[in-house]
C-alpha positions as CSV (number, residue, x, y, z in Angstrom):
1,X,0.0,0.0,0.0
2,X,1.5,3.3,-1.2
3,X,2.3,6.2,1.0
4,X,-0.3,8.1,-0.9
5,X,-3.1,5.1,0.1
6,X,-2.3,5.8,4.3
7,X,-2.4,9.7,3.6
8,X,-6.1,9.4,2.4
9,X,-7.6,6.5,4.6
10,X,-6.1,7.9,7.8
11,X,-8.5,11.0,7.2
12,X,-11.4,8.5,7.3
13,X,-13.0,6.8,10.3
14,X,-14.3,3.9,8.4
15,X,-12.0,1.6,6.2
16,X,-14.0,-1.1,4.3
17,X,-12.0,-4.8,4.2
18,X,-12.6,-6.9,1.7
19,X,-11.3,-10.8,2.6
20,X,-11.7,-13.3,0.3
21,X,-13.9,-16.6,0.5
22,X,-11.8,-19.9,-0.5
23,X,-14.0,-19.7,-3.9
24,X,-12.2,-15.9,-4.1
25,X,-15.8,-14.8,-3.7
26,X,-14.4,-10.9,-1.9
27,X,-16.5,-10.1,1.3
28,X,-16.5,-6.5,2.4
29,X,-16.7,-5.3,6.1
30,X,-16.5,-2.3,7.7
31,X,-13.9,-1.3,10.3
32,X,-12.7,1.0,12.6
33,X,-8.7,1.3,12.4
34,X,-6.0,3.3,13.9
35,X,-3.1,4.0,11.4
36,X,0.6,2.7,12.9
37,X,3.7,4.0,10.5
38,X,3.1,2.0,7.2
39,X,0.2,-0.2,9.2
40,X,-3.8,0.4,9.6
41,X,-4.1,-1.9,12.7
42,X,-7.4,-3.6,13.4
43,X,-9.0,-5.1,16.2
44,X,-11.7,-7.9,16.1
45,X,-13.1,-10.9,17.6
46,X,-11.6,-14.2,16.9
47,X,-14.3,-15.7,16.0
48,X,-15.4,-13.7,12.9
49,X,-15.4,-14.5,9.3
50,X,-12.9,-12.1,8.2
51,X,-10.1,-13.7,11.0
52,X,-10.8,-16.9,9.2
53,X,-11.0,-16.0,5.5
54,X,-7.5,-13.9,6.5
55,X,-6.3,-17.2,7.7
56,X,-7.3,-18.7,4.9
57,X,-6.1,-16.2,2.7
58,X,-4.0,-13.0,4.0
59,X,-4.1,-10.7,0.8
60,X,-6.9,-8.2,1.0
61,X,-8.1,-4.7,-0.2
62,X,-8.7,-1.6,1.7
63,X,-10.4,1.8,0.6
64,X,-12.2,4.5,2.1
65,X,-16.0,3.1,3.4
66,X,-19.9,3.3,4.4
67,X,-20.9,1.9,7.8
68,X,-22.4,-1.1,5.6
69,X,-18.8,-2.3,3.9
70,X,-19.5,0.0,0.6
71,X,-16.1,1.6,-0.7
72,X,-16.3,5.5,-1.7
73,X,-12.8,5.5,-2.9
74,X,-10.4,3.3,-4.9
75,X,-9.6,0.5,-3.6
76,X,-5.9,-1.0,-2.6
77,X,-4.5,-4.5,-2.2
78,X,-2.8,-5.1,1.3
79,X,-1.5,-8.4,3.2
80,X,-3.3,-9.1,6.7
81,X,-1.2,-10.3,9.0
82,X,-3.0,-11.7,12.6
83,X,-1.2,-10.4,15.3
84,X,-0.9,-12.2,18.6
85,X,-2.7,-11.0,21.6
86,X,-0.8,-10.6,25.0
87,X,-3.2,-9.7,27.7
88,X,-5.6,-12.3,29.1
89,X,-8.5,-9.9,29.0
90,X,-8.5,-9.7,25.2
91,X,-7.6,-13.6,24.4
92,X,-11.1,-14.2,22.1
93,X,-10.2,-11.1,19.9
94,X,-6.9,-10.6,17.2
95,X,-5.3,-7.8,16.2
96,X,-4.2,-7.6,12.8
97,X,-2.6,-5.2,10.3
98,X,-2.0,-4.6,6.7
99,X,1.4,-4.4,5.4
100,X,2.9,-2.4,2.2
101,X,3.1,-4.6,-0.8
C-alpha cells in the first residue's frame, strides 16, 4: 500500500476490508482502524469470518468506506497479517494489520 493510500484512509474513520472466501468470492466489512507508521491496525473478535477467511487467505483490499462495507474510494491491495494478543482480557479477539506490498 503506497504512501499516498495511508495519507487518504487515515482521514477516514471507516475503512472497508474486503477478505476473500476460498471460492475468491471478496467479502467487504467495515472497520474502525487506527493507522501505525506504514500499518492500519485492526482489532476484532476471533471468531469472525474475516479472521478466518484472513487465515485462509491473507491478501486483502482496503479503501475509504460506508458503515455497511461500501467503498467511496479506490480501492488497494494489502496483506493481513494476525497479530498475537498478549493480555488475558482480550484472548477471544486478534489484532491484525496490513502491510505495504
Amino acid at each position: 500500500m503506497s504512501t499516498e493510500a495511508l495519507e487518504q484512509l487515515s482521514r477516514e474513520r471507516i475503512i472497508s476490508l474486503t477478505t476473500y472466501r476460498r471460492d475468491g468470492r471478496g467479502v467487504a466489512t467495515p472497520v474502525g482502524f487506527v493507522g501505525e507508521g506504514e500499518h492500519l491496525l485492526i482489532w476484532t473478535a476471533t471468531t469472525t469470518g474475516k479472521v478466518k477467511r484472513i487465515r485462509n487467505n491473507s491478501q486483502v483490499t482496503v479503501a475509504a468506506g460506508t458503515a455497511r462495507g461500501e467503498a467511496t474510494g479506490p480501492e488497494w491491495a494489502a496483506t493481513a497479517i494476525i497479530l498475537p494478543v498478549y493480555d488475558k482480557e482480550q484472548q477471544n479477539t486478534h489484532h491484525f494489520g496490513s502491510r505495504p506490498e
